[in-house]
VEXLUMKE-952765 format. One line per 5 residues: for each residue x, y, z of C-alpha. Coordinates in nm, 4 decimals. Example, Ala and Ser with C-alpha at 12.3 -4.5 7.8 and 13.67 -1.06 7.14 Angstrom:
// residues 2
1.2300:-0.4500:0.7800  1.3670:-0.1060:0.7140
//
This chain:
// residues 313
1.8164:-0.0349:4.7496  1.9074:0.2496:4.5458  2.0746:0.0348:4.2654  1.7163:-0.1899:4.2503  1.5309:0.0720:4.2409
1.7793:0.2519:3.9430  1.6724:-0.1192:3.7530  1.3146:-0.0838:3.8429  1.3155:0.2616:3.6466  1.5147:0.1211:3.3390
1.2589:-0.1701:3.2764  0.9382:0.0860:3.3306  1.0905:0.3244:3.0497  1.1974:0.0042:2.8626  0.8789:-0.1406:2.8608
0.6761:0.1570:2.8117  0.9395:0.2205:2.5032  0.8385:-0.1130:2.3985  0.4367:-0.0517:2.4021  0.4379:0.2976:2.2479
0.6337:0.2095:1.9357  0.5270:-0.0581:1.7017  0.4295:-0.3785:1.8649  0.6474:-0.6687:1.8334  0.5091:-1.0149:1.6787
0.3555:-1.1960:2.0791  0.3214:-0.8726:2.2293  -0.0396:-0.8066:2.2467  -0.0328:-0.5393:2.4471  0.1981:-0.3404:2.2147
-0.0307:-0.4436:1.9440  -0.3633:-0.3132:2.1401  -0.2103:-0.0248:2.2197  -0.1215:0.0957:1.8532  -0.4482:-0.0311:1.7296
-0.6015:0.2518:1.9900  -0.4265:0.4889:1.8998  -0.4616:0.4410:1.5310  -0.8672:0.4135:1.5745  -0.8068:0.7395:1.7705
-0.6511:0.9245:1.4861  -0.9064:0.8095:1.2316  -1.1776:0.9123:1.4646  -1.0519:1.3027:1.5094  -1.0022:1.2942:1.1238
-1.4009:1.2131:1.1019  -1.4591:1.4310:1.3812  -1.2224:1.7134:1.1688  -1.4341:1.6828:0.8290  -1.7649:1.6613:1.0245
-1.6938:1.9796:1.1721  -1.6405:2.1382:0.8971  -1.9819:2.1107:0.8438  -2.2160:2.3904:0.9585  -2.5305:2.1781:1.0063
-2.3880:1.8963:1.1945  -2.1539:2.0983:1.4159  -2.4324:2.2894:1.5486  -2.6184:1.9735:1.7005  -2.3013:1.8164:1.7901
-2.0730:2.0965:1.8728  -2.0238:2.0116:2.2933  -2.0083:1.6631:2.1832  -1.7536:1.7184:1.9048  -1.5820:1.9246:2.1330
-1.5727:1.7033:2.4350  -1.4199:1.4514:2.2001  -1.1577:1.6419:2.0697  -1.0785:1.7267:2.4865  -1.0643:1.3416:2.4917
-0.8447:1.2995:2.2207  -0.6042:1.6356:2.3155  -0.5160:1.4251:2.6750  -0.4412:1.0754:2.5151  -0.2205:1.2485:2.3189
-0.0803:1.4710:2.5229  -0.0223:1.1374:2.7448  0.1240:0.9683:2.4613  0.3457:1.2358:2.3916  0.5106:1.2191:2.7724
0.5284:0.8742:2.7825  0.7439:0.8906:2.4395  0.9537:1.1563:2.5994  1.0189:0.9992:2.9198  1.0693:0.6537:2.7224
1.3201:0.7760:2.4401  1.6285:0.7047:2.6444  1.5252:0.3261:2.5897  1.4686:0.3378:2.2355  1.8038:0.1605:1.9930
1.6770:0.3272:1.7046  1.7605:0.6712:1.8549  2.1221:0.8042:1.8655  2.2934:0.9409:2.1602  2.5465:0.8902:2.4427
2.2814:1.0355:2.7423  1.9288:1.0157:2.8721  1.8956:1.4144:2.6842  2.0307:1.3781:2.3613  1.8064:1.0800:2.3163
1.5255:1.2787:2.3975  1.5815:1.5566:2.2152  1.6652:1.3384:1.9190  1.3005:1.2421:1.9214  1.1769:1.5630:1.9632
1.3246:1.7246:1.6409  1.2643:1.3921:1.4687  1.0023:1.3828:1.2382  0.7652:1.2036:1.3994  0.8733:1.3903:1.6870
0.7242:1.7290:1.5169  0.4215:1.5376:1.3921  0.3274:1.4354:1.7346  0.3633:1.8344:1.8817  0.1562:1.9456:1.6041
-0.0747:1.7191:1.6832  -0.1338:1.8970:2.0101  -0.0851:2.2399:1.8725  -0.4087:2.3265:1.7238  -0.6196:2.2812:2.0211
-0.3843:2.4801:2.2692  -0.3885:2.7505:1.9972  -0.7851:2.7403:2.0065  -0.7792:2.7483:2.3595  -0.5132:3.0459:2.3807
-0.6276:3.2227:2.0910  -1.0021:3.2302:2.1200  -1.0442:3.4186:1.7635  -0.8107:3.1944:1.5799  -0.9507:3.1150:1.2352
-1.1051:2.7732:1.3245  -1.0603:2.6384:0.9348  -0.7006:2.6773:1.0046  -0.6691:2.5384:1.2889  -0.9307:2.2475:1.1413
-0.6759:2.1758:0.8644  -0.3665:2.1859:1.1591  -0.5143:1.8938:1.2776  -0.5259:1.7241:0.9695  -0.1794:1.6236:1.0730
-0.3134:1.3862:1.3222  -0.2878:1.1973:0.9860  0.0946:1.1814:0.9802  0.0546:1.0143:1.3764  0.0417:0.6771:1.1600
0.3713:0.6739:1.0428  0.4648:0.5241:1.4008  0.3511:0.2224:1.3013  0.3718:0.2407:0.8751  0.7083:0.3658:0.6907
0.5314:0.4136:0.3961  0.6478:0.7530:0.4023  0.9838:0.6966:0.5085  1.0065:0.4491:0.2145  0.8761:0.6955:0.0180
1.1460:0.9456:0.0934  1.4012:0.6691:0.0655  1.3229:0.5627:-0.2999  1.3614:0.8910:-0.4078  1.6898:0.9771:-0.2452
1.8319:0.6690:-0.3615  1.7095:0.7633:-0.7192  1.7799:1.1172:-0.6887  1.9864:1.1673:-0.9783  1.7394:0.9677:-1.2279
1.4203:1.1497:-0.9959  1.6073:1.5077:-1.0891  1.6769:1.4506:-1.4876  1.3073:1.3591:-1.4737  1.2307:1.6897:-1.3244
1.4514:1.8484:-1.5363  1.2806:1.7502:-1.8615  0.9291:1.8438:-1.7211  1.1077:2.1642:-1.6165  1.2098:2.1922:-1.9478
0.8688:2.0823:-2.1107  0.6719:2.3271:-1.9018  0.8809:2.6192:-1.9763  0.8880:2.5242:-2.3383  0.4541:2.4768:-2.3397
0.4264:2.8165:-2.1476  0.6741:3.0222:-2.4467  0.5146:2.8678:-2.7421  0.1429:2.9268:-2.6099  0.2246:3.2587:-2.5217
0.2937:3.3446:-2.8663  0.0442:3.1810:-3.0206  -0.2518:3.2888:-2.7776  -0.1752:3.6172:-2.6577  -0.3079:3.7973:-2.9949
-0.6316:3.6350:-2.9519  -0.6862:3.5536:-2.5703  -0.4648:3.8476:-2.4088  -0.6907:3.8362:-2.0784  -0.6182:3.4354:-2.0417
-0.2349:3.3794:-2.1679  -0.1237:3.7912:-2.0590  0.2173:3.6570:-1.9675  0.4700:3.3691:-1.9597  0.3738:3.3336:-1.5890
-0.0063:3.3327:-1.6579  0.0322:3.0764:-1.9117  0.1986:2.8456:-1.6990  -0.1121:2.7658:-1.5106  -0.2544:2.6085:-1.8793
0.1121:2.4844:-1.8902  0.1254:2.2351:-1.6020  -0.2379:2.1667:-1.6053  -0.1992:2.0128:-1.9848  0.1522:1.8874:-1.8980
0.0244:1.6481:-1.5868  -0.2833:1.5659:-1.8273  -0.5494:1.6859:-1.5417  -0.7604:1.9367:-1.8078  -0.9630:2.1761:-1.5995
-1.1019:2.3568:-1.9332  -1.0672:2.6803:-1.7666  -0.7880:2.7985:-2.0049  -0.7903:2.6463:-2.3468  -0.6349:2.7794:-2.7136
-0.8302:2.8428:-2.9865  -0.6075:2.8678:-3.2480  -0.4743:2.5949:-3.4858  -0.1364:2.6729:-3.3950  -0.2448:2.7158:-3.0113
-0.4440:2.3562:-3.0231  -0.1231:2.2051:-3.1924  0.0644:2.3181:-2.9118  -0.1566:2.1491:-2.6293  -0.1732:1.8612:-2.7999
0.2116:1.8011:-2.8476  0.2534:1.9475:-2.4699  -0.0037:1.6930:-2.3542  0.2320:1.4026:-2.5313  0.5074:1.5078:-2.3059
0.3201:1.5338:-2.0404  0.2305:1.1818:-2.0449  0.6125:1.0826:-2.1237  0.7322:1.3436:-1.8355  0.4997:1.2186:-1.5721
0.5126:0.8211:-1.6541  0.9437:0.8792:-1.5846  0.8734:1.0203:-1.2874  0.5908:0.8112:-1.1931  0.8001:0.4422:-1.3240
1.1279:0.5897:-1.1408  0.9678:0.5883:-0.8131  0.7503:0.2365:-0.8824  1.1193:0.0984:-0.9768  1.2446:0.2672:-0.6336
1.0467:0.1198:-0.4429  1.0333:-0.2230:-0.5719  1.4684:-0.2379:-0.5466  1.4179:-0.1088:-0.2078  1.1661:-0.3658:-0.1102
1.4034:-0.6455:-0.2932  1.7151:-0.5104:-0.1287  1.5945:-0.5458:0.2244  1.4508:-0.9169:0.1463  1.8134:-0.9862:0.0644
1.9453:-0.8557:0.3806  1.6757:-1.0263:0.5709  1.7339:-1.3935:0.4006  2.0843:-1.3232:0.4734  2.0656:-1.2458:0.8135
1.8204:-1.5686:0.8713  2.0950:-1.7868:0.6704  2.3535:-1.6557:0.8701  2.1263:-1.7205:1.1996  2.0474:-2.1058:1.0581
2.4532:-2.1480:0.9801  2.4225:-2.4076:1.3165  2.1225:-2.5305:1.2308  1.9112:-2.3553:1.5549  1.7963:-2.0568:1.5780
1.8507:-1.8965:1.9886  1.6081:-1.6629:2.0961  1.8511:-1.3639:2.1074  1.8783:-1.4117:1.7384  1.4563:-1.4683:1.7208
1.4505:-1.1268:1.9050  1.7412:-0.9313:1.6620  1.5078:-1.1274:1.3250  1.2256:-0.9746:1.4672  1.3306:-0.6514:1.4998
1.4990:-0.6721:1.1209  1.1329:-0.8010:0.9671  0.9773:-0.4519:1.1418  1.2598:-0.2419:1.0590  1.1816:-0.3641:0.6778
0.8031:-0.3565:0.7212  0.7827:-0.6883:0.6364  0.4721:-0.8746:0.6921  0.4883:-1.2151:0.9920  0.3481:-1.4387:0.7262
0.6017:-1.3538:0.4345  0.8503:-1.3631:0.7214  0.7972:-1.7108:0.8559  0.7731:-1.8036:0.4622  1.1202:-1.7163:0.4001
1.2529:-1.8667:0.7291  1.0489:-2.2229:0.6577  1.2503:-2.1792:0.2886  1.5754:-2.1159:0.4045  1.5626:-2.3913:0.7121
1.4394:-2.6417:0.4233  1.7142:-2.5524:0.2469  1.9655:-2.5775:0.5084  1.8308:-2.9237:0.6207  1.8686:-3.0421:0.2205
2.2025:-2.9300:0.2432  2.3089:-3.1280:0.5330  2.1451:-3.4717:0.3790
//
């Protein structure tokens, strides 16, 4: 009785491991689920801005604020159910039902998903709290998503594996803004002392010419000064299209790489011509690892089992 009811437990958390994380292609309620909670987060990040303002928070204010009591115990909820589901999870190391757990805890979506909760017990603890911060603290709410989008992650990713090309690009704007901030200083300070005072102070001008955004707020006036912007504003187009076309490269080799590894694991699953359902499930899993879309997905598998049926004729 005791072992059933052991089993029973293991294929609650299981399942409820398998509905809180991102939904698997046929399972709809996965799939509802994260669609909810998605709409959820969008809606306290309208809810956020609208608050913000004076004139509509002071008509809606119990409103707003019974929302955000709404929103505080899904997510609380949400955050349990993750917890008490973790052990079940194969993309979380550890041997035991704890280190599991608190693997997800001090993971990052882990921390996104406390914060989440953190503002409003702060509000509610701390009745004084500046509100604006605690306004922007929910913000994070924002990050929630990345339970069901690695953007992020593949954002992080492309520039680790580029690191070295990522930090010589940083390195010559480094070297560019230093460079801008010298030579205006010297060729400003005579004339504009209150505006370019110091090396520091002219570093503001510096990265604001070098990233090619051009507030106006500091400008030179000089012919040497203006000869100066306009040579630092040529490398800051060079500097900033590196960094931008190492990252765009990144990402594309990354998205390339894990195509290979997918086709390769559906050859390797086609090598006898069928395709079981434990390999189905293990495909599956590899097309959400790689964020890769169920239509692109079935295009490479209809591909490859062409091929493999050419190959046999």
């Amino acid at each position: 009785m005791a072992l059933f009811k052991g089993s029973d437990m293991r294929l609650t958390q299981q399942r409820i491991a398998e509905i809180m994380n991102k939904g698997r292609f046929g399972d709809r309620l996965s799939k509802r689920v994260d669609l909810a909670l998605s709409l959820l987060i969008l809606a306290n990040l309208i809810a956020v801005c609208l608050e913000s303002v004076d004139s509509i928070a002071a008509v809606y204010g119990p409103q707003l604020f019974a929302f955000e009591m709404i929103s505080v115990t899904v997510f609380a909820a949400e955050y349990a159910l993750r917890l008490w589901s973790a052990p079940m999870r194969t993309d979380l190391e550890g041997d035991s039902q704890t280190s599991k757990r608190l693997k997800y805890v001090f993971s990052f979506t882990g921390i996104v998903d406390l914060l989440a909760l953190l503002p409003s017990f702060l509000q509610w603890l701390i009745p004084g709290a500046d509100l604006r911060w605690l306004r922007v603290l929910r913000m994070v709410r924002l990050l929630k998503l990345s339970h069901y989008s690695s953007a992020l992650e593949d954002l992080f990713s492309a520039i680790y594996e580029e690191r070295r090309a990522f930090g010589a690009a940083l390195y010559l704007l480094g070297i560019a803004l230093f460079l801008a901030s010298a030579l205006i200083y010297v060729a400003e300070n005579k004339v504009q002392p209150d505006v370019f005072s110091s090396i520091p102070e002219t570093m503001w001008w510096a990265i604001i010419t070098l990233t090619t955004v051009g507030y106006g707020d500091v400008s030179p006036i000089t012919p040497l000064g203006k000869l100066i912007g306009a040579l630092t504003a040529l490398m800051g187009v060079c500097t900033v299209a590196l960094l931008t076309g190492i990252v765009g490269n990144a990402f594309a080799n990354q998205l390339e790489k894990r195509k290979a590894i997918f086709e390769a694991e559906v050859d390797h699953a086609l090598a006898d011509g069928v395709i079981t359902s434990d390999e189905a499930a293990h495909i599956d899993r590899l097309r959400q690892e790689f964020n890769l879309s169920e239509e692109h997905a079935r295009a490479i598998i209809a591909s490859l089992t062409e091929r493999h049926k050419k190959d046999k004729q």
